[in-house]
Phi, psi and omega in degrees: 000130170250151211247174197244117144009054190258173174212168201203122172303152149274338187273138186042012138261325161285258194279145181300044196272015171300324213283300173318317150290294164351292181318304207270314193311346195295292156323337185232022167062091210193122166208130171236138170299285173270106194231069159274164189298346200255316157328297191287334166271341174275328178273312148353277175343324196281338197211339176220182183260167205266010162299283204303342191273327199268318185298312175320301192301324195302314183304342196250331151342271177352295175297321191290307197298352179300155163316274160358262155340295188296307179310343176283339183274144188270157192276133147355109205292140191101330208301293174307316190289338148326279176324296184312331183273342158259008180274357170261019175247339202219140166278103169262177179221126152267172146220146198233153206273291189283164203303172183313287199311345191275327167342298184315323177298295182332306178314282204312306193289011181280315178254039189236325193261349189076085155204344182319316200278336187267001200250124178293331201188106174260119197251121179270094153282049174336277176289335190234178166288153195289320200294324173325286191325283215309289205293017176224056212178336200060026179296133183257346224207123190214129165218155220209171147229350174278106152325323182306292198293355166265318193309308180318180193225056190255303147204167222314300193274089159252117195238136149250128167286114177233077150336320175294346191042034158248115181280163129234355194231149173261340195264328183258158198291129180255156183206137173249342145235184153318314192273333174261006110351261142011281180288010185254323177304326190271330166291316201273085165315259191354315174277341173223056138324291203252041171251001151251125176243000000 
């Protein structure tokens, strides 16, 4: 059996690392609700300029990507046990944002949550678009909490994760836990079409 592709961002889909953004923007008397990169410059945009938004995101980069900071963050609720029960149906992958060298953090908290074994492949999208990755991978599936990496069409099966349970977009399929993830993965034929050939 070859198992059909699926991929899943980490920072706020996996790991909780909204709570964590959140923590520190707080500290800097700053409090956003939806603080994914698209979020964070549009409600930013209202009080500052985007020299000071660019500076900002870089610094709470700066903070989320450390080890440290990553091993404190805690998983998405559902997420592992998900993972784990679909991973014998699915090659998943994550791809990310951060960089090679960052990964290795990634790696580590994977396997600090029991998750290491389940995960096929993990991908930086640094340098390319997430959707580029997917359609030259043969990924059927992409969840995101960032609106950027879903709008193009490249392909097909696109979820954005809104933790926050605030829907806004109409045109891509919206989700608020681990579990409606899940029932869309056990329904959705287009995405398990091709998992026999």
């Amino acid at each position: 059996m070859i198992k059909t592709k699926i991929a899943f961002d980490f920072d706020g889909v996996i790991a909780d690392t909204t709570k964590k953004k959140q923590e520190w923007l707080k500290k800097q008397n700053i409090e956003l609700i939806n603080v994914d990169k698209t979020s964070f410059y549009q409600e930013l945009k209202k009080t500052m300029n985007k020299e000071k938004i660019d500076e900002l995101y870089k610094k709470m980069g700066e903070y989320i990507f450390t080890q440290e900071t990553l091993m404190e963050t805690e998983a998405i609720e559902g997420a592992i046990g998900i993972i784990k029960k679909i991973a014998n149906k699915y090659d998943i992958y994550i791809i990310t944002a951060r960089t090679q060298q960052l990964i290795l953090h990634v790696k580590k908290w994977l396997k600090k949550n029991d998750v290491e074994q389940n995960i096929k492949k993990i991908i930086s999208s640094s340098v390319e678009e997430k959707q580029d990755i997917c359609y030259k991978e043969n990924i059927k599936f992409l969840c995101d909490d960032d609106i950027r990496h879903l709008e193009k069409e490249k392909i097909e099966n696109r979820i954005l994760f809104c933790s926050n349970k605030i829907r806004k977009y109409s045109k891509i399929q919206e989700v608020s836990s681990w579990r409606e993830i899940e029932e869309i993965l056990t329904k959705n034929k287009t995405i398990n079409k091709n998992i026999y050939y």
